[in-house]
GUVOMAR-72006 format. One record per residue (C-alpha): residue number from 0; z, x, y. Coordinates in Angstrom, 1 decimal. Each point is the difference from the previous one (the first is absolute). Last residue first. Example, Ala and Ser with C-alpha at 12.3 -4.5 7.8 and 13.67 -1.06 7.14 Angstrom:
<atoms>
<atom><n>1</n><w>7.1</w><u>13.7</u><v>-1.1</v></atom>
<atom><n>0</n><w>0.7</w><u>-1.4</u><v>-3.4</v></atom>
</atoms>
This chain:
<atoms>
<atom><n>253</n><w>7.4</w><u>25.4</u><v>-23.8</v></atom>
<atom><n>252</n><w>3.9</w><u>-0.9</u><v>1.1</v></atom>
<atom><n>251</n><w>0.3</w><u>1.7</u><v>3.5</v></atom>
<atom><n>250</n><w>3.9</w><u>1.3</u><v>0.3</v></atom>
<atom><n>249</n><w>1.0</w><u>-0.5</u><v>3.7</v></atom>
<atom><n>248</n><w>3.5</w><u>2.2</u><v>1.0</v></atom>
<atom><n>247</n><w>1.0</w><u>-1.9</u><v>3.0</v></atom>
<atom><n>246</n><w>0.4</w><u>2.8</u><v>3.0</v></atom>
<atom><n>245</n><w>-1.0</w><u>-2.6</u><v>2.6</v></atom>
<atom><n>244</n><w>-3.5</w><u>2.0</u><v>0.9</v></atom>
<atom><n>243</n><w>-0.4</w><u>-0.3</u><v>-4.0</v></atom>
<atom><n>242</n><w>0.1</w><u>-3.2</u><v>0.4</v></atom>
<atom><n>241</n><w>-2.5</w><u>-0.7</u><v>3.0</v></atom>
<atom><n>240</n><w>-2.4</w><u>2.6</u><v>-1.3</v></atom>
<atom><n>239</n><w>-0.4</w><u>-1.9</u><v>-3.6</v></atom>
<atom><n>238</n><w>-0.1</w><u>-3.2</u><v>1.8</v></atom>
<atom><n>237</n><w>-3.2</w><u>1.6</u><v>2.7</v></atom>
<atom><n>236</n><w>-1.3</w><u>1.7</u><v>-3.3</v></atom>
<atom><n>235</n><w>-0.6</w><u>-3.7</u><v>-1.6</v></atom>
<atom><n>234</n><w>1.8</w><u>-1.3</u><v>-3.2</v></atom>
<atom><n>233</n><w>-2.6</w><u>-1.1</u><v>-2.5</v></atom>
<atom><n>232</n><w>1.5</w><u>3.0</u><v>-2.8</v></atom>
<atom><n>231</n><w>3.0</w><u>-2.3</u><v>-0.5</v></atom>
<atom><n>230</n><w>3.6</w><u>0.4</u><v>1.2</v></atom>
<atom><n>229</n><w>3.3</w><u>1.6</u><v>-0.3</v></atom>
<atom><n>228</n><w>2.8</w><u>0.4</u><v>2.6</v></atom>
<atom><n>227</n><w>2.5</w><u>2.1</u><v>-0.1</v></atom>
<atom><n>226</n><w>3.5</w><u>0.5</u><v>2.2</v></atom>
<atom><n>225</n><w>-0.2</w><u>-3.2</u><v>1.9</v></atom>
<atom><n>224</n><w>3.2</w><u>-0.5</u><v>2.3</v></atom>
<atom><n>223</n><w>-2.1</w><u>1.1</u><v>2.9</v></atom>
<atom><n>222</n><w>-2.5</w><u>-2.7</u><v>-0.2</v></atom>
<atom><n>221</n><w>2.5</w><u>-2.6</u><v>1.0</v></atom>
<atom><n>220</n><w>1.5</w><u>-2.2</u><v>-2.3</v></atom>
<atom><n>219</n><w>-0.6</w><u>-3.5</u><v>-2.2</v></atom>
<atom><n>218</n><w>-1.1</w><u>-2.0</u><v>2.5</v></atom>
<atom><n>217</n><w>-1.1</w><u>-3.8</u><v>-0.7</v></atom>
<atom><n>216</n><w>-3.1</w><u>-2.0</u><v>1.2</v></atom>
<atom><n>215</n><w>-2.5</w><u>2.7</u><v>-2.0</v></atom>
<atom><n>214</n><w>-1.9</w><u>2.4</u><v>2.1</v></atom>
<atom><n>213</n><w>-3.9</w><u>1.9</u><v>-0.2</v></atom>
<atom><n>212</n><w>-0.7</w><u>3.2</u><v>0.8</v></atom>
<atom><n>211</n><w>0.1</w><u>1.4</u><v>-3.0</v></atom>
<atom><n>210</n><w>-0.1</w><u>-2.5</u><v>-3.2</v></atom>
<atom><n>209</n><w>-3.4</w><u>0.5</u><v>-0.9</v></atom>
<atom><n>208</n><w>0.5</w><u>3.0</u><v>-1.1</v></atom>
<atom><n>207</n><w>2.2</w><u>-0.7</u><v>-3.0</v></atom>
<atom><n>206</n><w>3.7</w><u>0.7</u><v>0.5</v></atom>
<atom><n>205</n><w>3.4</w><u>1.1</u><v>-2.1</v></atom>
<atom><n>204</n><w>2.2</w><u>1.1</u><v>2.0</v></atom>
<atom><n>203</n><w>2.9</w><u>2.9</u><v>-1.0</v></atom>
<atom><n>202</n><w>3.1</w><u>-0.2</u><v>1.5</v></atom>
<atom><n>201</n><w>2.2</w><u>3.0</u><v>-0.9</v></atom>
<atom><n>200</n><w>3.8</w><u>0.6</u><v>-0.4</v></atom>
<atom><n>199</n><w>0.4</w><u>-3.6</u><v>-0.7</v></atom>
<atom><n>198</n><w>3.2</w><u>-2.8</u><v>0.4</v></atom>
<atom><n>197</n><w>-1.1</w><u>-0.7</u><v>3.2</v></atom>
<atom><n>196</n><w>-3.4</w><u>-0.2</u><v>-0.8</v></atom>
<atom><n>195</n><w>1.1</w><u>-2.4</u><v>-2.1</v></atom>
<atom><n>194</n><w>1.8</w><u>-2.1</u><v>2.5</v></atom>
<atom><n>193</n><w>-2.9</w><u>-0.2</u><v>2.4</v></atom>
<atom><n>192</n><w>-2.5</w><u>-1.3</u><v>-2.4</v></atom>
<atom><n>191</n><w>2.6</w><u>-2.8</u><v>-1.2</v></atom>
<atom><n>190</n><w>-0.4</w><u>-1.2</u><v>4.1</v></atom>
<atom><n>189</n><w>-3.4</w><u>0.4</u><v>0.1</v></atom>
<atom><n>188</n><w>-0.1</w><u>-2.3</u><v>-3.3</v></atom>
<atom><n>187</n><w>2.2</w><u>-2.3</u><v>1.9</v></atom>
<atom><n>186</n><w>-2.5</w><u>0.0</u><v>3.2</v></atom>
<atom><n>185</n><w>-3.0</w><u>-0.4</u><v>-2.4</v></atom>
<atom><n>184</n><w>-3.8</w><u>0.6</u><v>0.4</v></atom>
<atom><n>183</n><w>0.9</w><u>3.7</u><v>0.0</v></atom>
<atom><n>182</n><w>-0.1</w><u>3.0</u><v>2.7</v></atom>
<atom><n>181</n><w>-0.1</w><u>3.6</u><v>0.8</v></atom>
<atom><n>180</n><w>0.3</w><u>1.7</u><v>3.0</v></atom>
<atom><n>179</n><w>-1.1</w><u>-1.9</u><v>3.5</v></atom>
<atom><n>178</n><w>-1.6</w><u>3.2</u><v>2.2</v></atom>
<atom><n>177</n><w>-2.0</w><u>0.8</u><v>-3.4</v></atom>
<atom><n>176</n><w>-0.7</w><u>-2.8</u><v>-1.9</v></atom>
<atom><n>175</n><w>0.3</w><u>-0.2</u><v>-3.1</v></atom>
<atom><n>174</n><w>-0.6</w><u>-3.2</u><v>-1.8</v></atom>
<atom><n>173</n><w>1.2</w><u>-2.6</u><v>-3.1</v></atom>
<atom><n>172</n><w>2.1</w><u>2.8</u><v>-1.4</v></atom>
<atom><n>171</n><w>0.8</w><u>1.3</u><v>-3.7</v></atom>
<atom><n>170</n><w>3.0</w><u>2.3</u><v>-0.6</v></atom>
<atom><n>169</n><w>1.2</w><u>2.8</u><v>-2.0</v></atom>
<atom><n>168</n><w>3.2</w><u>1.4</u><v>0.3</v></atom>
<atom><n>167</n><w>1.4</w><u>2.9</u><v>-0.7</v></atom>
<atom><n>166</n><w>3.0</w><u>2.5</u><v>-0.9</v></atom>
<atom><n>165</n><w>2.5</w><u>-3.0</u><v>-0.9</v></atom>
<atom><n>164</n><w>3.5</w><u>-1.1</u><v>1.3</v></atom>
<atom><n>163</n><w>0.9</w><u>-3.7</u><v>-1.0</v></atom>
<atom><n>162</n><w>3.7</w><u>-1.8</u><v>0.6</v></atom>
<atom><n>161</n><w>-1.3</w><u>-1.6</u><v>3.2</v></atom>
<atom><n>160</n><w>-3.3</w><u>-1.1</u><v>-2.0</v></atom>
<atom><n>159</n><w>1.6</w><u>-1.9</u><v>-2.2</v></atom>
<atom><n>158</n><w>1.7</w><u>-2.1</u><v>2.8</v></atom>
<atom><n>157</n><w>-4.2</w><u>-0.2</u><v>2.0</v></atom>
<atom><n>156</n><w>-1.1</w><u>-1.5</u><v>-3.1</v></atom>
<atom><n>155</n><w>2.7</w><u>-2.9</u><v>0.1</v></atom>
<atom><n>154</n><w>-0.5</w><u>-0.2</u><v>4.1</v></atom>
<atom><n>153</n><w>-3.8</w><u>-1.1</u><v>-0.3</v></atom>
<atom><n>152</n><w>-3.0</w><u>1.1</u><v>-1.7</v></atom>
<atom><n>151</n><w>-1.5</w><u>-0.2</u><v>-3.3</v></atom>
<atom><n>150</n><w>-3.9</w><u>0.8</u><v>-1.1</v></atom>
<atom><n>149</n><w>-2.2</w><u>-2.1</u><v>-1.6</v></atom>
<atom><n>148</n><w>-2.5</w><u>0.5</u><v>3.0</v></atom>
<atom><n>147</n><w>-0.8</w><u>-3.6</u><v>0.8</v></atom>
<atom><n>146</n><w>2.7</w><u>-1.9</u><v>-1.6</v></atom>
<atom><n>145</n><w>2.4</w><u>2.2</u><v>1.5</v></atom>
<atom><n>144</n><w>3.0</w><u>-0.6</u><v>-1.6</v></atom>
<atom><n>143</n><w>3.3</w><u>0.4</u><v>1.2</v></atom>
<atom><n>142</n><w>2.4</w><u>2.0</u><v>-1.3</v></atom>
<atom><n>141</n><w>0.7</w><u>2.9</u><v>-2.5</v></atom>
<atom><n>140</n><w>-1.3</w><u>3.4</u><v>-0.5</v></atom>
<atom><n>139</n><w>-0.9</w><u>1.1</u><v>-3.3</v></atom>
<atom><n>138</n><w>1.7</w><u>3.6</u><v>-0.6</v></atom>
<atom><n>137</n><w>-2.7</w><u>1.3</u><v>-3.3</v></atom>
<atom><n>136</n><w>1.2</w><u>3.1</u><v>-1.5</v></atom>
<atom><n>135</n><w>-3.1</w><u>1.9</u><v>-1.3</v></atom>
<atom><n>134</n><w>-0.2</w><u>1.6</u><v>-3.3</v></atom>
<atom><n>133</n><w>-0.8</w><u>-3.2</u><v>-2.1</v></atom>
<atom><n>132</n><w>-3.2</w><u>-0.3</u><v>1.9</v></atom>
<atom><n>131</n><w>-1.6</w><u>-3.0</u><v>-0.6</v></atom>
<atom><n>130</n><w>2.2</w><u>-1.4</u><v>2.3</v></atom>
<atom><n>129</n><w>-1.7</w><u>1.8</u><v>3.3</v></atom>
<atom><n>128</n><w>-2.6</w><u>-3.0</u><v>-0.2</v></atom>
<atom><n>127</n><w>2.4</w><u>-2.7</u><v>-0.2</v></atom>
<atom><n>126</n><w>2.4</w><u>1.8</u><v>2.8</v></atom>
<atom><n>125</n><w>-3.6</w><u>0.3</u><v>2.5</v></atom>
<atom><n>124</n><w>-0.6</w><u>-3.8</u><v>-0.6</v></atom>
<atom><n>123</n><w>3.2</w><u>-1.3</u><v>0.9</v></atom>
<atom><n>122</n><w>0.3</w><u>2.4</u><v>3.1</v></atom>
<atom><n>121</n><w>2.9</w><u>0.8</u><v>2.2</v></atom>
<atom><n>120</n><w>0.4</w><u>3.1</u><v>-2.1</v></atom>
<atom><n>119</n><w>2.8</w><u>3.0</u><v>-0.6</v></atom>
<atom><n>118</n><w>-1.4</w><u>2.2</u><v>-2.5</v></atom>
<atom><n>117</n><w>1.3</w><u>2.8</u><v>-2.0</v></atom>
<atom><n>116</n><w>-1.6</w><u>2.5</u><v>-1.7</v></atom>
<atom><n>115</n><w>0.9</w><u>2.2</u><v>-3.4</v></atom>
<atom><n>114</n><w>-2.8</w><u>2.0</u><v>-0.6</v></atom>
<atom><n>113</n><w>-3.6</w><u>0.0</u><v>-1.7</v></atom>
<atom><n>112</n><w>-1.2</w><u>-2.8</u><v>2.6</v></atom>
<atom><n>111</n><w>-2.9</w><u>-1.8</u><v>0.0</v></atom>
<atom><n>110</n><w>-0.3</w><u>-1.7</u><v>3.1</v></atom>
<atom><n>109</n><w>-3.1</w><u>-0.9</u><v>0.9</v></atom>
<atom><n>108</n><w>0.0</w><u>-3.6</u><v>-0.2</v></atom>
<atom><n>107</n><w>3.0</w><u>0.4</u><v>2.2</v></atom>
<atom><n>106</n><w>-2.2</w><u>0.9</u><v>2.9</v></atom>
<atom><n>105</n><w>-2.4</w><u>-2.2</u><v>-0.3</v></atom>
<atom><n>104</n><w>2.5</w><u>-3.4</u><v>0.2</v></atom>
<atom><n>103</n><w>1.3</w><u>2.5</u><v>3.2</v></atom>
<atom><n>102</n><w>-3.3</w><u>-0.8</u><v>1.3</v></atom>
<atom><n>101</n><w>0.0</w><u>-3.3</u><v>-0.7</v></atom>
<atom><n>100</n><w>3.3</w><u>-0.9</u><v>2.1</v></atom>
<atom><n>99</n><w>4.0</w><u>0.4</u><v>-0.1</v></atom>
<atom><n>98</n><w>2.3</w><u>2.6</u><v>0.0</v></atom>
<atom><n>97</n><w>0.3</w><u>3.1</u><v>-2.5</v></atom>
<atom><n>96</n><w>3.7</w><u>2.3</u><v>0.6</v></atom>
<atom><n>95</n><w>0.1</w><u>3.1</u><v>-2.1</v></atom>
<atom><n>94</n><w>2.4</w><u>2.1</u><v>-2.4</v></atom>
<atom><n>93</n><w>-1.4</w><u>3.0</u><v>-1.2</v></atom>
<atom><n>92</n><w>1.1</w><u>1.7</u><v>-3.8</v></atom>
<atom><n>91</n><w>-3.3</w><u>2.1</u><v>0.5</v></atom>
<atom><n>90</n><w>-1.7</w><u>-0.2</u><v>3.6</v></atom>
<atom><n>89</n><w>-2.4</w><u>-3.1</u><v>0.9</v></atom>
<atom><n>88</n><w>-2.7</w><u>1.2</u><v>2.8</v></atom>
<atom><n>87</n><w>-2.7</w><u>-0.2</u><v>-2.4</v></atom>
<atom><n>86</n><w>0.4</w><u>-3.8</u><v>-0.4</v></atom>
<atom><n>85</n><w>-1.1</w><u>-0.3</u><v>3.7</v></atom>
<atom><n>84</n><w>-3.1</w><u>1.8</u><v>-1.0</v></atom>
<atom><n>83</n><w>-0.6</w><u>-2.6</u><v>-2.3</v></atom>
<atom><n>82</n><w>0.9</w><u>-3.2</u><v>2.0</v></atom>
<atom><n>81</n><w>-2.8</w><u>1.2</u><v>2.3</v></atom>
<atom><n>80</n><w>-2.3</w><u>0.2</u><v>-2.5</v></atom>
<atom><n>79</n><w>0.4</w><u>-3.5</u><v>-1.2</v></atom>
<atom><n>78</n><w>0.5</w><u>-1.5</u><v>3.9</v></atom>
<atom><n>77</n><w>-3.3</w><u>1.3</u><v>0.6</v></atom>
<atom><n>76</n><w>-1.7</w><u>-1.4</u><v>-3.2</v></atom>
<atom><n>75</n><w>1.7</w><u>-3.6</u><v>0.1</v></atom>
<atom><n>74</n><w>-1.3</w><u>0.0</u><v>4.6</v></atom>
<atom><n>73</n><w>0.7</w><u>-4.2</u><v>-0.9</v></atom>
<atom><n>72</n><w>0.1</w><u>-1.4</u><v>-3.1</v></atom>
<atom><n>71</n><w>4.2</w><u>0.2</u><v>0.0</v></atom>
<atom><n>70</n><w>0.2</w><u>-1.2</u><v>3.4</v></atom>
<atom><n>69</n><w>-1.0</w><u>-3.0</u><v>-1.1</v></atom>
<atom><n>68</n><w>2.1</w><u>-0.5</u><v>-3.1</v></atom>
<atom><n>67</n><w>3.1</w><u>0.8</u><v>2.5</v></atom>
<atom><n>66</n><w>-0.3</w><u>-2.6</u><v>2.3</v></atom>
<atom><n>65</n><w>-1.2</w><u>0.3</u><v>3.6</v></atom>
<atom><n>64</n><w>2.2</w><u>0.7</u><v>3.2</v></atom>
<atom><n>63</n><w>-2.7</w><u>0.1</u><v>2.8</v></atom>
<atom><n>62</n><w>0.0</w><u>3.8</u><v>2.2</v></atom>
<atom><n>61</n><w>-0.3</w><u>0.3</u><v>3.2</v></atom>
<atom><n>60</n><w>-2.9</w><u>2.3</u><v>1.0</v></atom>
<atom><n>59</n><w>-3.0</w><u>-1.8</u><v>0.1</v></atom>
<atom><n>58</n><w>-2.6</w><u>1.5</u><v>-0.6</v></atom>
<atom><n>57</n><w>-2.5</w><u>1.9</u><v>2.7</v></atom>
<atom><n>56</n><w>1.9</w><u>0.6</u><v>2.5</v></atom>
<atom><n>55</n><w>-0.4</w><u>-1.2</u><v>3.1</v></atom>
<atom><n>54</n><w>1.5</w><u>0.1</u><v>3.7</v></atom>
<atom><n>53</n><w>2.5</w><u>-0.8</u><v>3.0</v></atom>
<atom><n>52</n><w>2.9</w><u>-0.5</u><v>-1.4</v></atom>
<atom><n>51</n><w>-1.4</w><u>-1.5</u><v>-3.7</v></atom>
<atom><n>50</n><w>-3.1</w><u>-1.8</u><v>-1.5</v></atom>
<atom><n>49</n><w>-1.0</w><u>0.6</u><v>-3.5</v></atom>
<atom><n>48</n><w>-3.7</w><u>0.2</u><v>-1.7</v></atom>
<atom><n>47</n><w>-3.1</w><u>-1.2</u><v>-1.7</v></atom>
<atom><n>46</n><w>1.8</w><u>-3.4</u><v>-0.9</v></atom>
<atom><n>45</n><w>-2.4</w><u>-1.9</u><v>1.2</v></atom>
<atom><n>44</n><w>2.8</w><u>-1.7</u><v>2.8</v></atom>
<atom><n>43</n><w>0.6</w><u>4.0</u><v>0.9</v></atom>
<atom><n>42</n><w>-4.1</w><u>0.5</u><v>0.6</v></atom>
<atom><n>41</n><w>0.6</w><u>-2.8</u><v>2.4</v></atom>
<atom><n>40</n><w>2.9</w><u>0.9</u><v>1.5</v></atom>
<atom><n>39</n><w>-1.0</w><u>3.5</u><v>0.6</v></atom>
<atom><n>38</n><w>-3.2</w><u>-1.0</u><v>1.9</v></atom>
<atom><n>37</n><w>2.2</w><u>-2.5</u><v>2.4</v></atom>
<atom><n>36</n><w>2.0</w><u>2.9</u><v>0.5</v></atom>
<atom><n>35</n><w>-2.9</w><u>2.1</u><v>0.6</v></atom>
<atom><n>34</n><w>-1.4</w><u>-2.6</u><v>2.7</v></atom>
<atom><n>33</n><w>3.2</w><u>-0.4</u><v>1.7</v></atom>
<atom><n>32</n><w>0.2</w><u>3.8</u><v>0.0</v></atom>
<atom><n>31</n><w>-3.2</w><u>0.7</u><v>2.0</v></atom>
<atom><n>30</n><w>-3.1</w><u>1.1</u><v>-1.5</v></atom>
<atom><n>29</n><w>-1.3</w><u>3.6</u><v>0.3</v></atom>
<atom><n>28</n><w>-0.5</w><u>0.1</u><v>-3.2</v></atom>
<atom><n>27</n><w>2.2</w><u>3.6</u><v>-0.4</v></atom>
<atom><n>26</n><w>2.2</w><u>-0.6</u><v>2.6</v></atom>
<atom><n>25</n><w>0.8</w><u>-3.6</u><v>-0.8</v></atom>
<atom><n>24</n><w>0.5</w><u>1.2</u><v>-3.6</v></atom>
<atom><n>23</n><w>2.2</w><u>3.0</u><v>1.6</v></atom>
<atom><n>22</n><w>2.3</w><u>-2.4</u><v>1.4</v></atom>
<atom><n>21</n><w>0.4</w><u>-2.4</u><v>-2.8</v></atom>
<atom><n>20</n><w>1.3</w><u>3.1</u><v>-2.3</v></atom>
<atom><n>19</n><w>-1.9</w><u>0.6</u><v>-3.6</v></atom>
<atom><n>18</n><w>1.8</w><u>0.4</u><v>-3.2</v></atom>
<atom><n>17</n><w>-1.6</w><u>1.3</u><v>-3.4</v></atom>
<atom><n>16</n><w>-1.8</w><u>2.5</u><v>1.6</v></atom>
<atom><n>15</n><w>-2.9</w><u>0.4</u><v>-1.7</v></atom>
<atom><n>14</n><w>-0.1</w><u>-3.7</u><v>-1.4</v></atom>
<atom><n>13</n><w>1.2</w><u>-1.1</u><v>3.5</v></atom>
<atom><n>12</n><w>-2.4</w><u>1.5</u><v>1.9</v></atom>
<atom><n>11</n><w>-2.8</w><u>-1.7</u><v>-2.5</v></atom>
<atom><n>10</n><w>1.7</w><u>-3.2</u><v>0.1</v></atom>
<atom><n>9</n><w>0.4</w><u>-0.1</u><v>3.9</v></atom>
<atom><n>8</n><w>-3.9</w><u>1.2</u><v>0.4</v></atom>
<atom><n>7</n><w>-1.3</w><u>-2.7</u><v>-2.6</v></atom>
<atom><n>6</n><w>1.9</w><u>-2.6</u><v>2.2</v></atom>
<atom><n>5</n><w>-1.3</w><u>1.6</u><v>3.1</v></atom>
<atom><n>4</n><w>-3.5</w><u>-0.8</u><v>-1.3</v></atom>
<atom><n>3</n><w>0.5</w><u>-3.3</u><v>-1.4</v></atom>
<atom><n>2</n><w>1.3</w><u>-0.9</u><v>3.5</v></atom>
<atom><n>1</n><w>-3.2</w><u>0.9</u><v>1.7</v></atom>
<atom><n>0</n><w>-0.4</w><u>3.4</u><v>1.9</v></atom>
</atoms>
């Protein structure tokens, strides 16, 4: 078998799979594992995959901070429908906790309350669109700018948030992945993360698909402290299975 060959069988393992172990590779072409390492690191150098302990996957799974306008464009459907069903879950005269990201942009787009409702946010661009709404009391969080996310962080947020109680929250992530939990770009967003969930009876993240399985630099909590997470239609049986296996109620947003 040439080397164009076993690339074409790595990739094509890997697309059905979406991970493949170095041992089995050398199994399977009956190479040895210098030669499948070698293999990986090329196809990795050409951006066709991720090396890490002792196999692939295909993307990589650590996650790049990127600004705000960029996220915007990307999965805009998905994180539309999501933020939708997420606005279903608000109760009359509620009072609820938004964080930071795109997703949770969508989310208050679809707010259109016909009750009193009460929102603590970290975002600048989630309180502008809520202020249409003359019904909705708007707690802007202080601090730190994020130039990337327009969000705040730091101790001033966190002061606010000691005094806070508030039924849910609703939170974007930069990945989920199952034996890690959930994470952000941002150890002082992390950090923020942490204290409103704190201060909430229910921790509700907000997720595309393409988020599972992959990991951000900073830890917001394990999977266990998740009470609902909702996603896209393009999330696979084998994610559907693993969260339901972890007693996470998963709402699919078609």
């Amino acid at each position: 078998m040439t080397k164009e060959q076993r690339h074409e069988v790595i990739m094509e393992e890997l697309i059905k799979h979406g991970s493949v172990l170095v041992a089995d590779l050398v199994r399977q072409l009956d190479v040895s594992a210098v030669t499948i390492r070698k293999d990986l690191t090329e196809l990795e150098k050409s951006d066709k995959l991720y090396r890490n302990h002792g196999k692939a996957v295909l993307i990589n799974p650590y996650i790049n901070n990127r600004s705000v306008n960029e996220k915007e464009k990307f999965a805009a459907d998905e994180k539309h429908a999501i933020g939708r069903e997420a606005a279903r879950l608000i109760t009359r005269n509620d009072s609820i906790c938004i964080a930071s990201g795109t997703t949770v942009h969508a989310l208050a787009r679809n707010i259109v309350p016909i009750h009193k409702l009460t929102v603590v946010s970290a975002s600048l661009p989630v309180s502008n669109i809520l202020s249409e709404h003359e019904n909705i009391d708007i707690i802007q969080l202080g601090g730190m700018l994020r130039h990337s996310s327009l969000s705040v962080v730091g101790e001033y947020s966190a002061r606010i948030l000691h005094d806070c109680s508030f039924s849910k929250l609703y939170m974007g992530v930069d990945g989920i992945d199952f034996d890690f939990g959930i994470t952000t770009t941002e150890m002082r967003e992390a950090a923020l993360n942490q204290k409103m969930m704190a201060a909430a009876q229910k921790t509700i993240v907000l997720a595309d698909s393409t988020k599972f399985g992959r990991r951000g630099f900073a830890k917001i909590a394990d999977m266990d402290a998740v009470d609902i997470i909702i996603t896209d239609a393009g999330v696979s049986p084998k994610v559907v299975k693993r969260i339901e296996d972890l007693g996470i109620e998963l709402i699919i947003a078609k």
